[in-house]
C-alpha positions in Angstrom: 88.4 12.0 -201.0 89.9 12.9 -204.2 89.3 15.0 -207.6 87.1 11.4 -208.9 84.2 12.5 -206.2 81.3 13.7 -208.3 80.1 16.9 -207.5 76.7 18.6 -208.3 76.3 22.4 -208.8 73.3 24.5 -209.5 73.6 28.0 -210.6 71.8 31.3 -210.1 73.0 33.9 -212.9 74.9 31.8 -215.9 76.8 35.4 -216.8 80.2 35.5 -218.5 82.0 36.0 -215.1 79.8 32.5 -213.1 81.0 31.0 -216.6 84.5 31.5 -215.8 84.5 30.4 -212.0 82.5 27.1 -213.7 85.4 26.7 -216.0 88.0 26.5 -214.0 86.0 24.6 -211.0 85.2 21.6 -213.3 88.7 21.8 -214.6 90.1 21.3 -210.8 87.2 18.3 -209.9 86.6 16.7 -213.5 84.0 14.5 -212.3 81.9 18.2 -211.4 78.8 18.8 -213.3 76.4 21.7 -213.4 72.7 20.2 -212.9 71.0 23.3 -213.5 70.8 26.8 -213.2 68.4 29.7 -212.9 68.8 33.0 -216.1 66.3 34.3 -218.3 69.3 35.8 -220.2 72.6 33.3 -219.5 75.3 34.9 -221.7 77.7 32.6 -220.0 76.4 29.7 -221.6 78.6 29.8 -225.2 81.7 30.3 -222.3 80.9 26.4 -221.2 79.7 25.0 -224.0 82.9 25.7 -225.5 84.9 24.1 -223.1 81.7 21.0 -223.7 80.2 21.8 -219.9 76.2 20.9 -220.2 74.6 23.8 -218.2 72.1 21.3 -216.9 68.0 21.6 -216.5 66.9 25.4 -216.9 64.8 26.3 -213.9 62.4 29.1 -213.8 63.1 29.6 -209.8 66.0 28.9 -207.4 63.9 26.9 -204.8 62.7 24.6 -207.3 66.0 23.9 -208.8 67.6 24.0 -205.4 64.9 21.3 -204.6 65.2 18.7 -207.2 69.1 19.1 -208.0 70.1 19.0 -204.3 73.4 20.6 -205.0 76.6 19.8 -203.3 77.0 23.8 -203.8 74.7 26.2 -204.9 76.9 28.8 -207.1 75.6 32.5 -207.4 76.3 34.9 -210.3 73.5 37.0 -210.3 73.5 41.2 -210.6 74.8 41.9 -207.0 71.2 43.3 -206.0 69.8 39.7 -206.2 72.8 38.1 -203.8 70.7 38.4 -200.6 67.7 36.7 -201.9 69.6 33.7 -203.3 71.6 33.3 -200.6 68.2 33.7 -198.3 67.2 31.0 -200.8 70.1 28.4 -200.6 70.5 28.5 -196.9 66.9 27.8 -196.5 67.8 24.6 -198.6 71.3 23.8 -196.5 73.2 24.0 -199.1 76.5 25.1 -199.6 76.7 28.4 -201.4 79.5 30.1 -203.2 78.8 33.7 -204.2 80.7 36.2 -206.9 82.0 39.5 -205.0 80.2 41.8 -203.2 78.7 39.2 -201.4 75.9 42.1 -200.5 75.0 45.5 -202.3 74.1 47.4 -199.0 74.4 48.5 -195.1 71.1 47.1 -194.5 71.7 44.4 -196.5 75.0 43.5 -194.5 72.7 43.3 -191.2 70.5 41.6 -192.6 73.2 38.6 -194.3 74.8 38.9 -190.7 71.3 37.7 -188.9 71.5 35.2 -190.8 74.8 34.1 -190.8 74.4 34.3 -186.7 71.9 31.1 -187.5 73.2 29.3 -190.5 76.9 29.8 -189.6 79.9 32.1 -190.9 81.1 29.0 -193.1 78.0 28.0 -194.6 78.6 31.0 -197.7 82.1 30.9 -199.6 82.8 34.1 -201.3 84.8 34.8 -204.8 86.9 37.4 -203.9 89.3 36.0 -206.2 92.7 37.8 -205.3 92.8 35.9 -202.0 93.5 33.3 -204.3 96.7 34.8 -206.2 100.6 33.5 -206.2 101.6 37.2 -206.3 99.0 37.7 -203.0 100.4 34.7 -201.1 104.1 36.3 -201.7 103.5 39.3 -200.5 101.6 38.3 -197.6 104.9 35.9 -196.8 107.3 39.3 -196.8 105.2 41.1 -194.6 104.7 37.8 -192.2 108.5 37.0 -192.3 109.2 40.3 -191.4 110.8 41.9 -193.6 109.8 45.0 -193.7 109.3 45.4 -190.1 106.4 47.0 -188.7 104.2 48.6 -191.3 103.7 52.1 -191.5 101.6 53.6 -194.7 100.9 51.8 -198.0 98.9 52.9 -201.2 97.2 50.8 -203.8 95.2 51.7 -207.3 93.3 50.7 -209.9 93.4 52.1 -213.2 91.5 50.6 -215.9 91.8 50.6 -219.8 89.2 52.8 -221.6 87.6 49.5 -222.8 87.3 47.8 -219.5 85.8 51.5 -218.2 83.4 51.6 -221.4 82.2 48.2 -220.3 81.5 49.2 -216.9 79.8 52.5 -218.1 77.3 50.5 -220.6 76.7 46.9 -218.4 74.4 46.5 -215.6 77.2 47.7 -213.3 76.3 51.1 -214.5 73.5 51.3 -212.1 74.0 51.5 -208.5 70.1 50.0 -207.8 71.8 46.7 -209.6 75.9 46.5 -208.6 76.3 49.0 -205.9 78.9 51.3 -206.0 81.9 51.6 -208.9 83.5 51.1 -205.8 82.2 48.4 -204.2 81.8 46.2 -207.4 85.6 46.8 -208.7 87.4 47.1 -206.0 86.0 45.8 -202.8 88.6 42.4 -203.2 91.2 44.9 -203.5 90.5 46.4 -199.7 89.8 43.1 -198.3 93.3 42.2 -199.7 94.3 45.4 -197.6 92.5 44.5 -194.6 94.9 40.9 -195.1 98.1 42.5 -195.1 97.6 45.3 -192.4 96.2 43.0 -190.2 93.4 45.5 -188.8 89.8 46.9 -189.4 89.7 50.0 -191.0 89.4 52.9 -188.1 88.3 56.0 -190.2 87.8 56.6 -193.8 87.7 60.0 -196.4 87.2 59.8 -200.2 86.3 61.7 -203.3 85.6 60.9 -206.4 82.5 61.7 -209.3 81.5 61.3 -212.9 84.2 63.5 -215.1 85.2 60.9 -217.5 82.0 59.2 -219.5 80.3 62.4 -220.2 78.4 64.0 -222.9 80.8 66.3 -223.2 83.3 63.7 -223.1 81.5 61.7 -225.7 81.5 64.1 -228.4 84.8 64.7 -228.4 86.0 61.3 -227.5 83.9 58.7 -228.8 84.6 58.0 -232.9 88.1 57.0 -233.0 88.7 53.3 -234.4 91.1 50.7 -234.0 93.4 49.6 -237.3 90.8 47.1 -237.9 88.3 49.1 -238.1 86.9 48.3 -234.3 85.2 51.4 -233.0 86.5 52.2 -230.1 84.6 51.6 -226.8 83.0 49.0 -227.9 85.6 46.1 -227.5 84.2 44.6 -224.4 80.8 41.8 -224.9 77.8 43.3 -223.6 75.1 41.2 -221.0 72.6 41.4 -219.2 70.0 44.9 -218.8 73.2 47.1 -221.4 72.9 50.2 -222.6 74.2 51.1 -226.0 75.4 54.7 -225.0 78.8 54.3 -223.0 79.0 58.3 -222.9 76.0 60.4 -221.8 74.1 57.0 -220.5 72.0 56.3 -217.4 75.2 55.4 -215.7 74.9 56.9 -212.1 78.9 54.9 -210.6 81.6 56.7 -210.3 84.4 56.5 -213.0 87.1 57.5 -210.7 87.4 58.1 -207.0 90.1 58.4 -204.4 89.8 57.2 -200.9 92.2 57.4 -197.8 91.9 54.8 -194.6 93.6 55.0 -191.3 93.6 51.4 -189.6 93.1 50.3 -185.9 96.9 49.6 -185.8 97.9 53.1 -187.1 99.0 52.3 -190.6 97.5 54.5 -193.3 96.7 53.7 -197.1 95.8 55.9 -200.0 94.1 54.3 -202.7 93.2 55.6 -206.7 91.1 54.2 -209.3 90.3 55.6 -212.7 88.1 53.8 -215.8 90.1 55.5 -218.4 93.7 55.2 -218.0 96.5 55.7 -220.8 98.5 53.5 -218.5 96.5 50.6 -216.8 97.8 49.8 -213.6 97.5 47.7 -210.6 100.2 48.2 -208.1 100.3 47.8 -204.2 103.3 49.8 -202.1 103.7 48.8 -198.4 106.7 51.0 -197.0 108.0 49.7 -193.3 110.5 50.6 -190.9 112.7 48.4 -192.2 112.2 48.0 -195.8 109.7 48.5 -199.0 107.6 46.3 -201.2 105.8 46.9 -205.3 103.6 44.2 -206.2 102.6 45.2 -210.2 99.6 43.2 -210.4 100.1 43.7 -214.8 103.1 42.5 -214.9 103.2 40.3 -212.1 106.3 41.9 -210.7 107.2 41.6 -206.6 110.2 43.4 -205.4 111.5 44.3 -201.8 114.3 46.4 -200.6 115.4 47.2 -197.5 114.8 50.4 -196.3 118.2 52.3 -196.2 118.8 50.6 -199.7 121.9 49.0 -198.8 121.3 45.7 -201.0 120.4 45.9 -204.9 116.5 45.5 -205.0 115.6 42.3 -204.7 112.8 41.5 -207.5 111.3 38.1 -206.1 109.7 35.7 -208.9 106.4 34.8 -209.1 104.7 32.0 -210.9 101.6 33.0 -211.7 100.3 30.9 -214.3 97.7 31.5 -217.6 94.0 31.8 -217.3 91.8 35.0 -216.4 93.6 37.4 -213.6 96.7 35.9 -214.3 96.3 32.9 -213.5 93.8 33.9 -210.1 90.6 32.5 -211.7 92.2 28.6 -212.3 93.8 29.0 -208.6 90.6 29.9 -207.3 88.8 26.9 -209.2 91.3 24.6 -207.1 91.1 26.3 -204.2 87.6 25.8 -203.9 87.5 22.3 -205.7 90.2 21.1 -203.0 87.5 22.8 -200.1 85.0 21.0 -201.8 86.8 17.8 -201.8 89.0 17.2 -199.1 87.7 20.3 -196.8 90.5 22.1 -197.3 90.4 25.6 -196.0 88.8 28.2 -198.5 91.3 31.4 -198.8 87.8 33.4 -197.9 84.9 33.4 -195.4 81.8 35.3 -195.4 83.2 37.5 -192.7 86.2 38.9 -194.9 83.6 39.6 -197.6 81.6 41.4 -195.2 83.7 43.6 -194.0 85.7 44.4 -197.1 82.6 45.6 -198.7 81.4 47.1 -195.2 84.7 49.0 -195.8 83.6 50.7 -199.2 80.5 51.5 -198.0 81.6 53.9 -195.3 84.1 55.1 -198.1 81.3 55.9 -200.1 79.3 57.0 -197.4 82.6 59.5 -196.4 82.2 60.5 -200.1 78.6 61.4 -200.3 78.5 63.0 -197.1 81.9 65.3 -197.0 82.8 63.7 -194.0 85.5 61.8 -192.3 83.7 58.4 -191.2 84.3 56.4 -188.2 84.4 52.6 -188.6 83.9 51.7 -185.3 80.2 51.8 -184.7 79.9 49.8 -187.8 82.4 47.1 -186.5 80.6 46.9 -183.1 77.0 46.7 -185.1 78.5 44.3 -187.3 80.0 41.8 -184.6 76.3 42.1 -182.7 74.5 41.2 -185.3 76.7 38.2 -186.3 76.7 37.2 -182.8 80.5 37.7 -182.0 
């Protein structure tokens, strides 16, 4: 098989983000199309008509489209609360799904996904938890397999977004944890399954904290009025979509908008990880410190260096080609990864499994948060592995 196989997709939720993964699919299997897709409100639909990809025959229902387009992969984009149902949906139809991250919203939902997989099969739902996908992730993960640092002992990770990007967050549909689930889980659950990669171990026990103390009221007054040179206001940069709210301060946002979170794994390495949606200095950084040496991956500026650990070598700053395109170059990677699945069954970087339990992983965070409490993973992993059938 090769990139000349045509391919027919159907979409549920033509957002800005599904718009992207399109993008970048089509432009890794050219002979791709999109024959239809599901949105009363499809703000992704400029994104692809710019780059002259037809969005197909607008469907008022999934089954129906799923039904007369008889996808070779059924692509979901839709708020996170609607996953379940449109994945219920497509593997009804045996079709090959693909589904944005969190692949669910819930616990309950989890068992319920996991029933199903038990029938339908762990491979039958790819997952687009795009980092798997990175040069700078396939690096790291080569020091740490090579060696190098010797056996693993702590690491710490963060996630600290520009004002905008938090603004964004604060006034989109993510706002609302009855649509997205937890700031949490919607940002950063790709960043704890990338974790989960490089420890090599479920999550034992998890404590967090974290609130609201950012996109106030309060905050708002003070904050919100200052404009760019060009007269942008500021909060405002990022393009709105679906179900927004025009008040980024003060609104009906019930996420977090920063939250801290501490995990102890099976194998007795620890990581401390930090987000915030309003940073003076955005940042996306992972440390892994080992017996025998040290590693900073700067996801901003696409950085990797390693030094052993007595520091008896100049640091060793490792290059990484990460190429253009959205995430630094993760979004066209992941297009070919999945167009190379697709078409010569090459193995997808992520399974419905690592999805599962890197959002699984948030929710006990969360669930740690809410309840001032220390969880325990492991009833979770043993409910989780009985319902999948394991």
């Amino acid at each position: 098989m090769s990139s000349e196989k045509p391919l027919t997709i159907a979409v549920a939720g033509l957002g800005q983000r599904i718009a992207v993964v399109l993008r970048h699919l089509v432009a890794a299997a050219p002979h791709a199309r999109v024959a239809g897709y599901v949105d009363p409100e499809p703000y992704g639909l400029a994104s692809l008509a710019k780059r002259h990809i037809g969005p197909g025959t607008v469907y008022a229902d999934v089954a129906t489209m799923l039904a007369e387009t008889k996808p070779d992969l059924f692509v979901i984009g839709s708020p996170n609360h609607l996953h379940l149902g449109h994945i219920k949906a497509g593997l009804k139809a045996g079709v090959r799904i693909f589904t944005e991250k969190p692949i669910v919203r819930t616990e309950e939902e989890t068992w319920e996904l996991a029933r199903l997989l038990r029938v339908h099969g762990e491979t039958s739902v790819l997952v687009g938890l795009v980092m798997r996908s990175s040069p700078l992730t396939k690096a790291v993960a080569k020091l740490i397999s090579d060696g190098r640092l010797g056996p693993l002992v702590s690491a710490e990770g963060n996630e600290h977004l520009h004002p905008e990007h938090g603004a964004f967050l604060m006034r989109d549909w993510r706002r609302r944890e009855e649509f997205g689930g937890s700031f949490l889980l919607d940002k950063c659950c790709h960043d704890f399954d990338i974790y989960r990669m490089f420890i090599g171990s479920l999550p034992k026990r998890v404590a967090s904290f974290g609130g609201r103390r950012i996109f106030t009221s309060e905050n708002g007054a003070r904050l919100n009025g200052p404009a760019y040179e060009d007269g942008t206001a500021a909060y405002t940069v990022w393009r709105k979509g679906w179900n927004t709210s025009n008040a980024t301060f003060g609104s009906d946002a019930d996420v977090n908008d920063h939250q801290v979170a501490i995990v102890e794994y099976e194998n007795g390495v620890r990581l401390s990880f930090h987000a915030n949606t309003h940073a003076g200095l955005p940042q996306r950084r992972w440390y892994f410190a080992g017996t025998d040496g040290a590693l900073e991956a700067d996801l901003v500026s696409d950085q990797l260096q390693f030094r052993d650990a007595l520091g008896l070598k100049p640091a060793e700053i490792i290059p990484v080609e990460t190429g253009s395109g959205g995430h630094d170059g993760m979004d066209p990677a992941m297009g070919r990864d999945l167009a190379a699945h697709l078409l010569t069954s090459a193995p997808f970087p992520v399974n419905a499994y690592d999805a599962i339990v890197a959002g699984l992983t948030v929710m006990a965070i969360d669930r740690a948060m809410r309840e001032n409490t220390v969880v325990d993973c492991q009833p979770m992993w043993e409910k989780l592995h009985r319902e999948l059938g394991r």
